[in-house]
OpenMM code with the backbone's topology and positions (N, CA, C; nanometers):
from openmm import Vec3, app, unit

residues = "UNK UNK UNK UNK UNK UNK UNK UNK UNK UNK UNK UNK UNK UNK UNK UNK UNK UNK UNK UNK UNK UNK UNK UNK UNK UNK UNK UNK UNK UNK UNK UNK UNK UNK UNK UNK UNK UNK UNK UNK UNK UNK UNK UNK UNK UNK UNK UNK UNK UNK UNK UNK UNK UNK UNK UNK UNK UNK UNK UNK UNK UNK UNK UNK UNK UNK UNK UNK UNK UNK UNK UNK UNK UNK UNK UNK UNK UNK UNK UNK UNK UNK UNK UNK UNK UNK UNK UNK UNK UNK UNK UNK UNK UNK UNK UNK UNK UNK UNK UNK UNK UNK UNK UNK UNK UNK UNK UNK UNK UNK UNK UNK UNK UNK UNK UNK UNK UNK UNK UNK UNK UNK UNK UNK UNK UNK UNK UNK UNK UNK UNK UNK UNK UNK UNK UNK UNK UNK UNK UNK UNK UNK UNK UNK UNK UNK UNK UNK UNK UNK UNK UNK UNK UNK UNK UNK UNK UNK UNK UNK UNK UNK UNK UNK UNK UNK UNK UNK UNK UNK UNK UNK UNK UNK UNK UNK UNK UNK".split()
positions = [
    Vec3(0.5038, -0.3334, 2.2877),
    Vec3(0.5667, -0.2356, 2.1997),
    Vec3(0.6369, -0.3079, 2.0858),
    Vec3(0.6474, -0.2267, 1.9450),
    Vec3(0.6788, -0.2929, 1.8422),
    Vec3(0.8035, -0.2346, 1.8611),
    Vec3(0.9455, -0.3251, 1.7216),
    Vec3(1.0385, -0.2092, 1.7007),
    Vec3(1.0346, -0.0771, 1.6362),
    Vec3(0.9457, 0.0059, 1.5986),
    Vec3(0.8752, 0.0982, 1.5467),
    Vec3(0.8334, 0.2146, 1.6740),
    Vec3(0.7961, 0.1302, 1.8200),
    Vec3(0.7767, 0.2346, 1.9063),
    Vec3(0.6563, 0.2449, 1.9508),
    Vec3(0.5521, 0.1416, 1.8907),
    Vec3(0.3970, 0.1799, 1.9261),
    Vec3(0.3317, 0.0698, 2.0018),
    Vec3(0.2219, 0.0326, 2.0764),
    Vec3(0.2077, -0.0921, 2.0706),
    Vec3(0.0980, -0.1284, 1.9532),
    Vec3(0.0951, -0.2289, 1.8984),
    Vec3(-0.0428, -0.3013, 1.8371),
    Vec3(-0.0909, -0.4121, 1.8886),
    Vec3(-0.2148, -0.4284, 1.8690),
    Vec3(-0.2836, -0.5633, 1.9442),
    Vec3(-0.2406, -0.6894, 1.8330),
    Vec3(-0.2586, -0.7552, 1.9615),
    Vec3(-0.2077, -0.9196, 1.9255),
    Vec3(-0.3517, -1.0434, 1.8830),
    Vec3(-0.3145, -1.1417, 1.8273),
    Vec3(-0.4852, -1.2277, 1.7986),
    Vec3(-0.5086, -1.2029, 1.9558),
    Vec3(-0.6443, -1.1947, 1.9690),
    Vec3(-0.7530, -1.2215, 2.0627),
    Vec3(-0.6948, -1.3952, 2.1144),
    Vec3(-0.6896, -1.4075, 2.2119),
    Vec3(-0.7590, -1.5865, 2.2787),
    Vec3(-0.9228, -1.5776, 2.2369),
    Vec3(-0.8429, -1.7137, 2.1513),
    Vec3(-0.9337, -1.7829, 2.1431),
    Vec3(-1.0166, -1.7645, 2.0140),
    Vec3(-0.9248, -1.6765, 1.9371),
    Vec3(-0.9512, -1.7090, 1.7618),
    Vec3(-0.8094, -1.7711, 1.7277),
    Vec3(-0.8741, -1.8334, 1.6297),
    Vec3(-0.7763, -1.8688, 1.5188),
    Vec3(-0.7139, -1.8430, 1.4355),
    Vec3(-0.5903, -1.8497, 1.4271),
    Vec3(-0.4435, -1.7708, 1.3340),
    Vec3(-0.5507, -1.7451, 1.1741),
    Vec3(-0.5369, -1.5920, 1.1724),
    Vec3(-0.6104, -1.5957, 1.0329),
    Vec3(-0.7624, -1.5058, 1.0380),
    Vec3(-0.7993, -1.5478, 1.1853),
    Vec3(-0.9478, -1.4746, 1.1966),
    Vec3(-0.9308, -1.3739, 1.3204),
    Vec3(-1.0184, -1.2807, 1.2707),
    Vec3(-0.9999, -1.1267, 1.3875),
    Vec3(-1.0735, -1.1522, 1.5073),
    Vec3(-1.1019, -1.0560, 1.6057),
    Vec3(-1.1889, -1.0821, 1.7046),
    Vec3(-1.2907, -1.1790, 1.6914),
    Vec3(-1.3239, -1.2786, 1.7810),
    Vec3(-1.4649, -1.3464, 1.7640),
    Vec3(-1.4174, -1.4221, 1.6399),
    Vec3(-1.3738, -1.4315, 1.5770),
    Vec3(-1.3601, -1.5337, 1.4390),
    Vec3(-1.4220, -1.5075, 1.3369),
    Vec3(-1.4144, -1.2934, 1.3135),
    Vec3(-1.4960, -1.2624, 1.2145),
    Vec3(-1.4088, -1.2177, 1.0886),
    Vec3(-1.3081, -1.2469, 1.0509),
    Vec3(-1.2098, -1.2060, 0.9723),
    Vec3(-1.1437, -1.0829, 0.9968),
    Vec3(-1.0959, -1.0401, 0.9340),
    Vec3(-0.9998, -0.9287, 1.0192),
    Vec3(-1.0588, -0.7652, 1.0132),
    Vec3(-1.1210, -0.7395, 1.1177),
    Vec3(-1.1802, -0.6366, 1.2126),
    Vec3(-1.0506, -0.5747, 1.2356),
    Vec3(-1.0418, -0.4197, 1.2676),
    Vec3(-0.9625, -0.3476, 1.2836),
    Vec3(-0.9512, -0.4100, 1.4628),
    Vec3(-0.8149, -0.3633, 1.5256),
    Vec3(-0.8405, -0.4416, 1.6656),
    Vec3(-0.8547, -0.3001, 1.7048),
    Vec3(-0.8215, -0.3005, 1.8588),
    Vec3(-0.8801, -0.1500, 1.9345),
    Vec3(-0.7592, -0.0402, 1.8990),
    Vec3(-0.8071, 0.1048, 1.9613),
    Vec3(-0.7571, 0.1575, 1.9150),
    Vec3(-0.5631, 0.1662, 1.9913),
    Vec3(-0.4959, 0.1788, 1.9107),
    Vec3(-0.3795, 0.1596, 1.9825),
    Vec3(-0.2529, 0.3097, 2.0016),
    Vec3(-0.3380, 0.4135, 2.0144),
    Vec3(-0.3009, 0.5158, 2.0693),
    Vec3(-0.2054, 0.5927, 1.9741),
    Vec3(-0.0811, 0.7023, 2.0498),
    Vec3(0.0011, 0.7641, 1.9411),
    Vec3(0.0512, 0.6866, 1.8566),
    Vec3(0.0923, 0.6899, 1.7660),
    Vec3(0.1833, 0.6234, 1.6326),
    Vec3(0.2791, 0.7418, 1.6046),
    Vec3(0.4286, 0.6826, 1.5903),
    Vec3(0.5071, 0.7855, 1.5231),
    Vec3(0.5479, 0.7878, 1.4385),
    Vec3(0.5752, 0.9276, 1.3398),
    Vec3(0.5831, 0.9460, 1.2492),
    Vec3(0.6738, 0.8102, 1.1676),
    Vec3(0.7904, 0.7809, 1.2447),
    Vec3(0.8617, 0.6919, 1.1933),
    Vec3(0.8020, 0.5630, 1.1472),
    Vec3(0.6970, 0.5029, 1.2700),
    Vec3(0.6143, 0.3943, 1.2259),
    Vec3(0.5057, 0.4323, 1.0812),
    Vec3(0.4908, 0.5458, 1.0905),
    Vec3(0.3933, 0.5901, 0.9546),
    Vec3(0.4647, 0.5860, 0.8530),
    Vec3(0.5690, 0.6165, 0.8651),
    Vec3(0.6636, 0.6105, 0.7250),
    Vec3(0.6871, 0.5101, 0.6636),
    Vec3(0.6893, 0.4252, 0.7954),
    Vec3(0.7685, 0.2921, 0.7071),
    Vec3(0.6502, 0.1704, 0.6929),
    Vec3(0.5406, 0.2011, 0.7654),
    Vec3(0.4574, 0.1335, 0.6384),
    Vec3(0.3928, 0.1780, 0.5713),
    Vec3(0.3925, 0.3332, 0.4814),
    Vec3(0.3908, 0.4152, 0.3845),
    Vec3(0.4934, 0.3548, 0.2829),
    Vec3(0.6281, 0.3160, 0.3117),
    Vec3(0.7402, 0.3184, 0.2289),
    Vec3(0.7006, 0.1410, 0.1657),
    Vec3(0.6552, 0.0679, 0.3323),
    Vec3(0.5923, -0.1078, 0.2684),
    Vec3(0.5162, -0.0357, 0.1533),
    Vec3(0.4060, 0.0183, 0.1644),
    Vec3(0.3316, 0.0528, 0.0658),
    Vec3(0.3615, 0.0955, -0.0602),
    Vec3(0.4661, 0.1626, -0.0960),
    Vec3(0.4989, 0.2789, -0.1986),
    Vec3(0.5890, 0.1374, -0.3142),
    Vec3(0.6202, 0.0375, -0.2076),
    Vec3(0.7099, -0.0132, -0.2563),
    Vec3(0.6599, -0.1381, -0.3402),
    Vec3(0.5346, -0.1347, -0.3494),
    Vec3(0.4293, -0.2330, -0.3915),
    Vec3(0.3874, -0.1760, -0.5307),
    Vec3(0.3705, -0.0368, -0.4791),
    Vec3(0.2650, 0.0547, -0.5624),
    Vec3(0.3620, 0.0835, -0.6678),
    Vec3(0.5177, 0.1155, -0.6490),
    Vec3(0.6195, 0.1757, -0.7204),
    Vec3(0.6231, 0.0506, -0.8374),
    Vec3(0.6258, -0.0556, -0.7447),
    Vec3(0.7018, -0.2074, -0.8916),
    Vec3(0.5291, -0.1761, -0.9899),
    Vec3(0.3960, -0.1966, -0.9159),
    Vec3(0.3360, -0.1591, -1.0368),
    Vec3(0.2828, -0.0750, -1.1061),
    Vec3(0.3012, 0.0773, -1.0273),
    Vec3(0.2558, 0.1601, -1.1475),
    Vec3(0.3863, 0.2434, -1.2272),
    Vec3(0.5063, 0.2231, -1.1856),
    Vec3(0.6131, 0.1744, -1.3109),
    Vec3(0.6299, 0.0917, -1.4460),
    Vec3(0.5556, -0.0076, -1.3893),
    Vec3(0.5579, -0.1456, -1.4880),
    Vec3(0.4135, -0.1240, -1.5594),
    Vec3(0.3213, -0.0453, -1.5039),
    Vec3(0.1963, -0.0241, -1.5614),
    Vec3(0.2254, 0.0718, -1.6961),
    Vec3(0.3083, 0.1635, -1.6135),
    Vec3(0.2886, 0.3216, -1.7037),
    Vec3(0.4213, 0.2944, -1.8248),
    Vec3(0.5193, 0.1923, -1.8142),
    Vec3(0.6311, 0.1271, -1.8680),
    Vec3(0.5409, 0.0649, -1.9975),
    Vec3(0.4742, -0.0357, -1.9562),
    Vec3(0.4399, -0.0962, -2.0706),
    Vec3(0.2954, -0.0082, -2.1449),
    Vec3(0.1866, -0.0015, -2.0692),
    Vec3(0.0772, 0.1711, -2.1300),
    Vec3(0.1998, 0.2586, -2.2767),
    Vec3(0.3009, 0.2886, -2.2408),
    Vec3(0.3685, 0.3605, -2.3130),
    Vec3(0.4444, 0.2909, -2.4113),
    Vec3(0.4860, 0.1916, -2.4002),
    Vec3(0.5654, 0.1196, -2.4746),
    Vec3(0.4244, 0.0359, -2.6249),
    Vec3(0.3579, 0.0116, -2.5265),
    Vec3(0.2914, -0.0543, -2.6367),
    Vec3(0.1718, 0.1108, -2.6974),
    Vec3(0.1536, 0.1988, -2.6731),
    Vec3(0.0934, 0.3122, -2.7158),
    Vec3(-0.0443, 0.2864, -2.6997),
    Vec3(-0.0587, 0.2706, -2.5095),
    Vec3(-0.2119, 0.2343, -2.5267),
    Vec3(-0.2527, 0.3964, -2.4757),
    Vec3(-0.3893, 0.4349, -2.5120),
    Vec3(-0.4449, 0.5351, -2.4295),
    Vec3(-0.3883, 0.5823, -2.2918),
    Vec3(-0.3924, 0.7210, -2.2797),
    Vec3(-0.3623, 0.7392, -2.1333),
    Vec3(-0.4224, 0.6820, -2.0387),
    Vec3(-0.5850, 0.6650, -2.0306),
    Vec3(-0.6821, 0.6321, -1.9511),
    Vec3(-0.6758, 0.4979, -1.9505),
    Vec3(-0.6689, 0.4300, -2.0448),
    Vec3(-0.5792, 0.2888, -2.0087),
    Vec3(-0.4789, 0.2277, -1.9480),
    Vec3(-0.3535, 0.3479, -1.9547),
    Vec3(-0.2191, 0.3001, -1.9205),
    Vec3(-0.2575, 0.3549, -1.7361),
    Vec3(-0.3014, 0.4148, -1.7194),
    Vec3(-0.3607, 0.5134, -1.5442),
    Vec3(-0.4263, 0.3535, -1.5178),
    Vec3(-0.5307, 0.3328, -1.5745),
    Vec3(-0.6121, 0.2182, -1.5032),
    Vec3(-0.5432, 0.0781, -1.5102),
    Vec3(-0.4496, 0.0629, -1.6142),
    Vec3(-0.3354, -0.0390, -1.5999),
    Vec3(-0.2280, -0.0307, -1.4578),
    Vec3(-0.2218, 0.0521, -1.4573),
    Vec3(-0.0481, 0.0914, -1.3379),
    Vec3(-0.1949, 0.1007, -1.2331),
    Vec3(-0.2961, 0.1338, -1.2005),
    Vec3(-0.3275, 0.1347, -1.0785),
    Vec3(-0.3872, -0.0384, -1.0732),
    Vec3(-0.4125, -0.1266, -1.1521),
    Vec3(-0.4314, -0.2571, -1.0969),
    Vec3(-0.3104, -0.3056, -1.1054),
    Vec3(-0.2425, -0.2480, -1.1648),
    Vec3(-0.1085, -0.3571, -1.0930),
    Vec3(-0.0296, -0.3112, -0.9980),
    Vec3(-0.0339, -0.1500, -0.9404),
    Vec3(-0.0468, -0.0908, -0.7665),
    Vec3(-0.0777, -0.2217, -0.6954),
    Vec3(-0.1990, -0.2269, -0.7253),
    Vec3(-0.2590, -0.2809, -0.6085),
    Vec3(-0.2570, -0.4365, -0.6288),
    Vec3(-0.2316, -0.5308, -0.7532),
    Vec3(-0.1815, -0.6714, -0.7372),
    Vec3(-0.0283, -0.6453, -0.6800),
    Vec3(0.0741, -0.5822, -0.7079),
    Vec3(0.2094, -0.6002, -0.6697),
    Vec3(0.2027, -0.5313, -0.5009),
    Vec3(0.1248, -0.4549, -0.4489),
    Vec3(0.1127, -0.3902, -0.2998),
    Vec3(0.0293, -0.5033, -0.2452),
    Vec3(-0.0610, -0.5651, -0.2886),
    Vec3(-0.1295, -0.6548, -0.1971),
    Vec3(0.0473, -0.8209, -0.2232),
    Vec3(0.0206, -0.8523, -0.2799),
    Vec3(0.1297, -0.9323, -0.2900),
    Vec3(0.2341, -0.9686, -0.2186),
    Vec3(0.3056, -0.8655, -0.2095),
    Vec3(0.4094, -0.7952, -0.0998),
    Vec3(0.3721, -0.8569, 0.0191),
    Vec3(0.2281, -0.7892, 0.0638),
    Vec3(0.1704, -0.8102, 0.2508),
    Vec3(0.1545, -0.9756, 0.2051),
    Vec3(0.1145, -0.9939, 0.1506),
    Vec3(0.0593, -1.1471, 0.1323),
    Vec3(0.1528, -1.2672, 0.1683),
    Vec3(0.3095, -1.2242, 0.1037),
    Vec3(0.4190, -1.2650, 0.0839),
    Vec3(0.4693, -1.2979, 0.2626),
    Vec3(0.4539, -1.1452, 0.3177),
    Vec3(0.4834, -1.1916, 0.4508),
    Vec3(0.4179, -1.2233, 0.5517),
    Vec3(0.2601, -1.2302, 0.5552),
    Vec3(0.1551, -1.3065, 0.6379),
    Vec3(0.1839, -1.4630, 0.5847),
    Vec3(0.1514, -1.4645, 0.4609),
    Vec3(0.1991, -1.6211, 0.4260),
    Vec3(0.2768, -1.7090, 0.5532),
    Vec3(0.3864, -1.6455, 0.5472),
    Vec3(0.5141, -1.7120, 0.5858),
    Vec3(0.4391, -1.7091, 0.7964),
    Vec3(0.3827, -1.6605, 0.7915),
    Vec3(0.3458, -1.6700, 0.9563),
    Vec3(0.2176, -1.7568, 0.9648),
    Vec3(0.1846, -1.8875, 0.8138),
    Vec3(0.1045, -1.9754, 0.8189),
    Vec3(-0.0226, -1.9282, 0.8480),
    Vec3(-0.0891, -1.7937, 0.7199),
    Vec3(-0.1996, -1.8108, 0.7219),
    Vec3(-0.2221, -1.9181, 0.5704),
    Vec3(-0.3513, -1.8986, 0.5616),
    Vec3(-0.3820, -1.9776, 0.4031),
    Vec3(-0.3969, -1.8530, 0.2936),
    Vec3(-0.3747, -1.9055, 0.1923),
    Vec3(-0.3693, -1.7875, 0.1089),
    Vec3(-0.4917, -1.7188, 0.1137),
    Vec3(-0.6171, -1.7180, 0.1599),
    Vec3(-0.7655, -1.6865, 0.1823),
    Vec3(-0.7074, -1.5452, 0.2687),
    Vec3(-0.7055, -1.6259, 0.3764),
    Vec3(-0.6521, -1.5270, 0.5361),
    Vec3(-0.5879, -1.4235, 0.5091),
    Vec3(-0.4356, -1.4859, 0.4037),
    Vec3(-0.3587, -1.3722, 0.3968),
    Vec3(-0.4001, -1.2942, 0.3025),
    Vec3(-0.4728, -1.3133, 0.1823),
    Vec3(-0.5455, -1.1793, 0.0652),
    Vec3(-0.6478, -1.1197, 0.2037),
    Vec3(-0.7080, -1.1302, 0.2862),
    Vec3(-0.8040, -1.0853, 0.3392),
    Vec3(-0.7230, -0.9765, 0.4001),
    Vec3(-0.6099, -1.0332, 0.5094),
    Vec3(-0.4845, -0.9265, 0.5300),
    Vec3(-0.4638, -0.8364, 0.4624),
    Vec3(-0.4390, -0.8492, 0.3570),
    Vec3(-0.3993, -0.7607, 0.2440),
    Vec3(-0.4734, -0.6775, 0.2596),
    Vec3(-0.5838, -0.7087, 0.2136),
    Vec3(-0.6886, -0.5961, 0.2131),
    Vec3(-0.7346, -0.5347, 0.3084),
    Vec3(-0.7078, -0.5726, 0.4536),
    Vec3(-0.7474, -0.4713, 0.5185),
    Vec3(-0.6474, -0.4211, 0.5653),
    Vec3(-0.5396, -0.4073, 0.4990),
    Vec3(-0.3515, -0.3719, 0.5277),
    Vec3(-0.3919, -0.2472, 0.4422),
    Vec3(-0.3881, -0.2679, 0.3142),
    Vec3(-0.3568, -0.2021, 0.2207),
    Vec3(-0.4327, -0.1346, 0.1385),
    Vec3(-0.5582, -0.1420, 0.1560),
    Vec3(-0.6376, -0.1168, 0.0026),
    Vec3(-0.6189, 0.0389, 0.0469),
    Vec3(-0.6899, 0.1087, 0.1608),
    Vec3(-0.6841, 0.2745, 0.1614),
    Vec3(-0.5631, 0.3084, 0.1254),
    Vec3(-0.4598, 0.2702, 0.1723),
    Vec3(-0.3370, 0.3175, 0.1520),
    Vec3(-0.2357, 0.3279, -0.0375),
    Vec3(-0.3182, 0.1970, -0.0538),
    Vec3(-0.2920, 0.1907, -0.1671),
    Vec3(-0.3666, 0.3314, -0.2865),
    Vec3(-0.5059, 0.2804, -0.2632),
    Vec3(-0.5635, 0.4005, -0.2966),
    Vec3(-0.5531, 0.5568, -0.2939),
    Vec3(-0.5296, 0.5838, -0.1732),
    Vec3(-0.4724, 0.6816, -0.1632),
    Vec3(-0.3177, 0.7424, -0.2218),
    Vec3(-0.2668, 0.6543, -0.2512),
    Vec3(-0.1223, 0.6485, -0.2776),
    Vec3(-0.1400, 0.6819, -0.4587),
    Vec3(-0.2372, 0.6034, -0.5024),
    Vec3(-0.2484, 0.5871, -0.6860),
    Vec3(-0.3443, 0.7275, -0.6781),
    Vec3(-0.3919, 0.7574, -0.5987),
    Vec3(-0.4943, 0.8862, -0.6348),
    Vec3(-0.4036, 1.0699, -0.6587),
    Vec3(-0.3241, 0.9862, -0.5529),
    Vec3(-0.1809, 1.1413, -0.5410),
    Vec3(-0.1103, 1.1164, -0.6559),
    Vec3(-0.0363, 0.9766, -0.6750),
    Vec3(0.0700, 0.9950, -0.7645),
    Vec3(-0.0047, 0.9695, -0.9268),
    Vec3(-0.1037, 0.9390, -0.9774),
    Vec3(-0.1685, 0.9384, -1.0761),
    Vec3(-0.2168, 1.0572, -1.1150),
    Vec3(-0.1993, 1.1505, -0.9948),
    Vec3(-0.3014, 1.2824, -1.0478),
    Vec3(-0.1983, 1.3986, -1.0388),
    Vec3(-0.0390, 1.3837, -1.0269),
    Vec3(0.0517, 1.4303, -1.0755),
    Vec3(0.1299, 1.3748, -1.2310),
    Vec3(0.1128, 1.2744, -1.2188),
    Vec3(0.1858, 1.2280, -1.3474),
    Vec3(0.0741, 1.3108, -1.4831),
    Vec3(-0.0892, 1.3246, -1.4360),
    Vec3(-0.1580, 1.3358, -1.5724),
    Vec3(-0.1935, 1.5217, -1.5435),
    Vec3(-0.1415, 1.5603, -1.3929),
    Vec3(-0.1012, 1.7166, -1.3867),
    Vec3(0.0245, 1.8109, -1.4767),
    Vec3(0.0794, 1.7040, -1.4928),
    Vec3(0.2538, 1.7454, -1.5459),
    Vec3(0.2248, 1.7436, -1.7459),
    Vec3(0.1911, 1.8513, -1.7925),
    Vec3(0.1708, 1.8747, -1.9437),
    Vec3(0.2585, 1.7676, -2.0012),
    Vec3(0.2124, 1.6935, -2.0668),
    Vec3(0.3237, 1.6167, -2.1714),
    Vec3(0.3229, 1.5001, -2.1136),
    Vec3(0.3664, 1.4577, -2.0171),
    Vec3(0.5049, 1.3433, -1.9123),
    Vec3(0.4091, 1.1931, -1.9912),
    Vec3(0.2587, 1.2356, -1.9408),
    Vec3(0.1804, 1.0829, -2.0155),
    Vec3(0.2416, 1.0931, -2.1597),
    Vec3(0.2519, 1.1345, -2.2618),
    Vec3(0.2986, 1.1030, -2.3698),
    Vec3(0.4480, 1.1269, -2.4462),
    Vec3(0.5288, 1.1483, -2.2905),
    Vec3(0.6790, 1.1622, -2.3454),
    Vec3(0.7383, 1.0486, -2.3878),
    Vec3(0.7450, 0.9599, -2.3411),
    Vec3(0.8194, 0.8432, -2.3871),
    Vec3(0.8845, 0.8184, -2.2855),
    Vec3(0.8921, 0.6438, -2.3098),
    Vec3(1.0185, 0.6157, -2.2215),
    Vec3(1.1613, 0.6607, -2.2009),
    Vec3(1.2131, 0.7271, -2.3402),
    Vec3(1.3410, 0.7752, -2.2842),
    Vec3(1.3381, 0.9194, -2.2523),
    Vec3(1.2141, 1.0011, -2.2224),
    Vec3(1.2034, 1.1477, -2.1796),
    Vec3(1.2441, 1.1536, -2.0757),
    Vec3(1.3091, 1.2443, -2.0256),
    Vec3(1.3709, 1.3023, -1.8967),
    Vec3(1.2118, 1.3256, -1.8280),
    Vec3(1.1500, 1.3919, -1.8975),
    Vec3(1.0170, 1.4493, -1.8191),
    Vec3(0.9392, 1.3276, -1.8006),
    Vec3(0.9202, 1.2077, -1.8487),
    Vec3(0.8365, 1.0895, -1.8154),
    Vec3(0.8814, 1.0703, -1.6896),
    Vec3(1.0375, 1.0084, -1.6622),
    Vec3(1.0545, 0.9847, -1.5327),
    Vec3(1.0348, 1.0478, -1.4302),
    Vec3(1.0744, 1.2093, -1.4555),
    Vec3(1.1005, 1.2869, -1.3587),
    Vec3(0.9414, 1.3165, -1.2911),
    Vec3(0.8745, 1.3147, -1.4029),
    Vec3(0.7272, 1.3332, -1.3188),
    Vec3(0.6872, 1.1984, -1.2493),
    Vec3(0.7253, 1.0757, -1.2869),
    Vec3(0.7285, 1.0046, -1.2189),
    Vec3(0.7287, 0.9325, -1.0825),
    Vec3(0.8836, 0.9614, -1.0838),
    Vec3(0.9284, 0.9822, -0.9823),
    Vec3(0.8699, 1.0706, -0.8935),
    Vec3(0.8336, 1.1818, -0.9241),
    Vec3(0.8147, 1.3145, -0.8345),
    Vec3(0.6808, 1.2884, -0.8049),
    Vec3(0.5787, 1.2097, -0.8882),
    Vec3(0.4644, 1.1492, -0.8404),
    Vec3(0.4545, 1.0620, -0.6994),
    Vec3(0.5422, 0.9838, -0.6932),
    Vec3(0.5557, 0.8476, -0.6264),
    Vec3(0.6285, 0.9168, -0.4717),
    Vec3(0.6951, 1.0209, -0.5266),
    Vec3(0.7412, 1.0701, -0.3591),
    Vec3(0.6228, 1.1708, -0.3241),
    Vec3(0.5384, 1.2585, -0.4189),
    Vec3(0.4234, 1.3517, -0.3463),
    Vec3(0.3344, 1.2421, -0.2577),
    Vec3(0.3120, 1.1287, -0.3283),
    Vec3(0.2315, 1.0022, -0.2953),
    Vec3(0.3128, 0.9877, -0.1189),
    Vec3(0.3881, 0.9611, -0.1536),
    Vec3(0.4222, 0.8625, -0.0012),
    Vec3(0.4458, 1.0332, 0.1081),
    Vec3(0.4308, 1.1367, 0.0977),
    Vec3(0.4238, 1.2325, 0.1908),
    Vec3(0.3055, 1.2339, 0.2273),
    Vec3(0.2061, 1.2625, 0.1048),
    Vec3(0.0780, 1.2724, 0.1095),
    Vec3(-0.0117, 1.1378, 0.2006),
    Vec3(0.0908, 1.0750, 0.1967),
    Vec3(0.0030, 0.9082, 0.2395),
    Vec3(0.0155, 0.8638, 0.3846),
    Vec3(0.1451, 0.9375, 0.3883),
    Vec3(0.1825, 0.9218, 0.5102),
    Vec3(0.1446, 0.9678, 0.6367),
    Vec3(0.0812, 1.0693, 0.6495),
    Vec3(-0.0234, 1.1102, 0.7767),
    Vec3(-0.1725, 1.0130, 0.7413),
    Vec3(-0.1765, 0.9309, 0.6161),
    Vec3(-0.3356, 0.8516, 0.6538),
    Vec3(-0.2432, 0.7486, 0.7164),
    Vec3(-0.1670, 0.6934, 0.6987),
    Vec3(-0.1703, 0.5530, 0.7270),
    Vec3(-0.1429, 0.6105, 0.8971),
    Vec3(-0.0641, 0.6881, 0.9173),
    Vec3(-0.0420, 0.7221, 1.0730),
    Vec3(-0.1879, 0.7524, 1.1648),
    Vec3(-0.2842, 0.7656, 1.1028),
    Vec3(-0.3883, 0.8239, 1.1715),
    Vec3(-0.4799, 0.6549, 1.1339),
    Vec3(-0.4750, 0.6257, 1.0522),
    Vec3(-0.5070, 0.4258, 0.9900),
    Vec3(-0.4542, 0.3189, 1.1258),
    Vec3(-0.2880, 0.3163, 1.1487),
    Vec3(-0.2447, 0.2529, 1.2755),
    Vec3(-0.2787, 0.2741, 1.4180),
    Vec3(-0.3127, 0.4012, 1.4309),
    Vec3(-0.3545, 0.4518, 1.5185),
    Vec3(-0.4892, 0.4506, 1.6173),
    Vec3(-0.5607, 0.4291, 1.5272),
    Vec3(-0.6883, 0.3476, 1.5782),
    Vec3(-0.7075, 0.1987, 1.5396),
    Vec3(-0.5764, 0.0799, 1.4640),
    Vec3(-0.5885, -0.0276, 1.4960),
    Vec3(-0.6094, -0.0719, 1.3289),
    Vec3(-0.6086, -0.0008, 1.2472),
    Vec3(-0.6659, -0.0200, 1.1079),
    Vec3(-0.5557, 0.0060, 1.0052),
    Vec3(-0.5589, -0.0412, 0.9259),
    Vec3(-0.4752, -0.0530, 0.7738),
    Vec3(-0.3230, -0.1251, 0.8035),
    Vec3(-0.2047, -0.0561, 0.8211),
    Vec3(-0.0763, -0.1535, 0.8164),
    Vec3(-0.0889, -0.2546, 0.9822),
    Vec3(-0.1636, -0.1497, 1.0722),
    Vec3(-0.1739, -0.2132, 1.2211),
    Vec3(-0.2227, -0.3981, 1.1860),
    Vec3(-0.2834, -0.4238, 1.1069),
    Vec3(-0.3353, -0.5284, 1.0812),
    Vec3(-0.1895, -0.6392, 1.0714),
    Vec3(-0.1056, -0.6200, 0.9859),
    Vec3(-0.0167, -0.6931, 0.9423),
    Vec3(0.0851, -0.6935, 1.0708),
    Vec3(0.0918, -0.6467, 1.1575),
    Vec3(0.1485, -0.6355, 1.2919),
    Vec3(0.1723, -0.7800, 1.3450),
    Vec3(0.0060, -0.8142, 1.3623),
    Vec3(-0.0004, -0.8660, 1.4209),
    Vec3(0.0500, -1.0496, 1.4416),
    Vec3(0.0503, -1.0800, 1.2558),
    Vec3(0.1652, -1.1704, 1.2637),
    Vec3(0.2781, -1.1583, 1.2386),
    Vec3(0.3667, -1.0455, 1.2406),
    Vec3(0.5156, -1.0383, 1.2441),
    Vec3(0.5832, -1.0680, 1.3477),
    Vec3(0.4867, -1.1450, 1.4127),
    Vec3(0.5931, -1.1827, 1.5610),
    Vec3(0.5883, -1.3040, 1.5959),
] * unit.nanometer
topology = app.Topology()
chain = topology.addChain("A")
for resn in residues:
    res = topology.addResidue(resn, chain)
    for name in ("N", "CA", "C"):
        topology.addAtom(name, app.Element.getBySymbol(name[0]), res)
């Protein structure tokens, strides 16, 4: 059992720190039963908190420098997903994988979640009349913003719970936090 409440699987004997079952890179492990809401949240919130530094800093500078909307959307969602993979990377690192191992982590941590996360809150920010071309000091830029980034992490939060649950997406990064 984690402090979260669930159990997740641990490396296999007899792979090596870095490689999944059999030594095939990281394979979802088995399935690891209920997950609670609380554990869904909070690696929804790891997530949001990746996604928040870059599609802030995406949709920050998109606006500042007056690029296209469809530019500044496809800007803030690659830097979602460099500043959300980063994050996981940051703390597999430190449990001595190689930086290979730990982007591989990443990605099988984060990419649905991430995705899912830029698909909700991207498709409120360009739902909300105006907010893409208010400006940085508009009340309505942020506020749709913001209000993007929390529909995102509600909306996200029953995948990643149903993701841990059979052994797949944050369940991955589990497994070296200990």
């Amino acid at each position: 059992m984690t402090e979260h409440g669930h159990h997740l699987s641990h490396q296999q004997p007899g792979t090596r720190p870095g490689t999944g079952p059999a030594g095939h890179g990281h394979e979802a492990g088995p399935p690891v039963g209920p997950v609670t809401w609380s554990a869904a949240a909070q690696a929804t919130l790891h997530c949001l908190t990746g996604c928040a530094i870059g599609e802030v800093l995406g949709m920050v500078i998109g606006t500042a420098l007056g690029l296209h909307n469809a530019t500044t959307v496809v800007l803030s969602v690659f830097l979602a997903f460099v500043f959300g993979y980063a994050l996981t990377m940051r703390g597999v690192l430190r449990a001595g994988l190689t930086p290979r191992a730990a982007f591989r982590v990443a990605l099988a941590a984060d990419t649905v979640s991430i995705a899912f996360m830029e698909l909700f809150d991207n498709a409120v920010v360009i739902a909300v009349p105006g907010a893409m071309d208010a400006g940085l000091t508009s009340v309505l830029f942020w506020t749709a913003l913001a209000s993007s980034l929390l529909l995102a992490f509600l909306l996200t939060t029953p995948v990643n719970r149903w993701m841990i649950g059979r052994g797949r997406g944050h369940a991955v990064v589990h497994r070296y936090h200990h």
